[in-house]
C-alpha positions in Angstrom: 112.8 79.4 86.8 114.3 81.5 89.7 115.6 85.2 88.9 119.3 84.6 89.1 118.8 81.8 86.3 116.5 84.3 84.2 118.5 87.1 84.3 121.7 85.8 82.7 119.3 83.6 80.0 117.9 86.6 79.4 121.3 89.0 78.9 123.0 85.7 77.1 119.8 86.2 74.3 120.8 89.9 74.0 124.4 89.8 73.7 123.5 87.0 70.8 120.9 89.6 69.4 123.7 92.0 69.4 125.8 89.7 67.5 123.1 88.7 65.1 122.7 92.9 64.7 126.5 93.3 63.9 126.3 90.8 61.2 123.7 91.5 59.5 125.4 94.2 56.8 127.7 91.2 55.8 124.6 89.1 54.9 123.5 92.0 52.3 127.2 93.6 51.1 130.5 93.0 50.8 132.8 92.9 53.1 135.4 95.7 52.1 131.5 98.0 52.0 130.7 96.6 55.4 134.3 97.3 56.2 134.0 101.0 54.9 130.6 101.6 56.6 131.6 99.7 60.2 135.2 102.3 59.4 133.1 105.8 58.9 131.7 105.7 62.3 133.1 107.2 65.7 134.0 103.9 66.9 133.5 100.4 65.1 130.4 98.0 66.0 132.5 95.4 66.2 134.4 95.7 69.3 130.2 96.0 70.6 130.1 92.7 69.3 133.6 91.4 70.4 132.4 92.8 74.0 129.3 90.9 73.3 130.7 87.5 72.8 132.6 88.1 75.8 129.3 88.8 77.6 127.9 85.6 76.6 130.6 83.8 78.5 130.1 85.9 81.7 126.6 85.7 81.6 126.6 81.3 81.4 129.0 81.8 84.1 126.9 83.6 86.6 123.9 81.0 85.1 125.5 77.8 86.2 127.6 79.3 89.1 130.5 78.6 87.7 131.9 81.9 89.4 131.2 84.2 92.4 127.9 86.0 91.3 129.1 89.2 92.7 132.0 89.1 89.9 129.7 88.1 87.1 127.6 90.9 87.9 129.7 93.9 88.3 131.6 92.3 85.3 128.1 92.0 83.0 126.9 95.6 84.1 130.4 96.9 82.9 130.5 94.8 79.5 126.6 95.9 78.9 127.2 99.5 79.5 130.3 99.4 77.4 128.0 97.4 74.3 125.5 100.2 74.7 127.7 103.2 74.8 129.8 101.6 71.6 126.0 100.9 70.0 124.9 104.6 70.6 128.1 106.1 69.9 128.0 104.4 66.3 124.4 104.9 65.5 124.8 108.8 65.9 128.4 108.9 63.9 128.0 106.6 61.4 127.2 107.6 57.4 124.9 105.4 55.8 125.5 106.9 52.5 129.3 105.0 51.5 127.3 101.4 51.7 125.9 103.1 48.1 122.7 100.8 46.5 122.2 98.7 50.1 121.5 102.0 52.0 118.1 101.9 52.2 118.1 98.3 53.4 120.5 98.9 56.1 119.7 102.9 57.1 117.9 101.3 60.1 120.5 98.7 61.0 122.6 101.1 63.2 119.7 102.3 65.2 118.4 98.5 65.5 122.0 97.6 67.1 121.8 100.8 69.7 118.0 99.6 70.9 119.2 95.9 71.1 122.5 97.1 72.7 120.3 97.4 75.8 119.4 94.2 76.8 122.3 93.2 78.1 123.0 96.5 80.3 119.3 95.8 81.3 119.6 91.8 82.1 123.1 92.8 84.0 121.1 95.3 86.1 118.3 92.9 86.6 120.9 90.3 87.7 122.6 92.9 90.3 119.5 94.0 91.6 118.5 90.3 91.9 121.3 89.6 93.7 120.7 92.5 95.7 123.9 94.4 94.8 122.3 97.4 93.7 
């Protein structure tokens, strides 16, 4: 597989790992709890996720040259830095303690979504630089 197929594969399997992050609360509490939790931070993990999904669609794009790869690039590094930057901002803002008896099973969750919030920024930059635009 050449590197401008491998690099989108590769950011569309983080943006779904980002997704699969953001969910995971709702698989353990309820969703008023999840609400609260997702609500107490500077900015909500979910528009992470909504920019995610969106990322997903870029990222196929650029992987069956569907559009002009410059585009796709410049448009995955700015989704992928925004999905980080959302991640981090929540991980470090965020209180753990309103989820009440599920805290100790999600305490890491936050901190799981900011490491996996860089894949994408990374496959984005691997995709630039493999399209020699960095």
């Amino acid at each position: 597989m050449d590197q401008t197929k491998a690099a989108p594969t590769v950011g569309i399997a983080g943006c779904l790992l980002v997704l699969a992050v953001v969910m995971w609360p709702y698989l353990l509490e309820t969703a008023s709890a999840v609400s609260t939790y997702y609500g107490s931070g500077a900015v909500t993990p979910l528009a992470a996720g909504l920019l995610a999904f969106v990322s997903v669609i870029v990222f196929a794009a650029g992987r069956e040259e569907r559009s002009d790869p410059a585009t796709v690039a410049g448009a995955a590094l700015v989704f992928g830095l925004f999905v980080l930057v959302i991640a981090v901002l929540f991980a470090f803002t965020a209180r753990v303690d309103v989820l009440g008896g599920a805290a100790a099973s999600l305490s890491s969750q936050r901190w799981v979504l900011a490491a996996v919030a860089v894949l994408p920024l990374a496959s984005a930059v691997w995709y630039a630089r493999t399209l020699r635009l960095l």
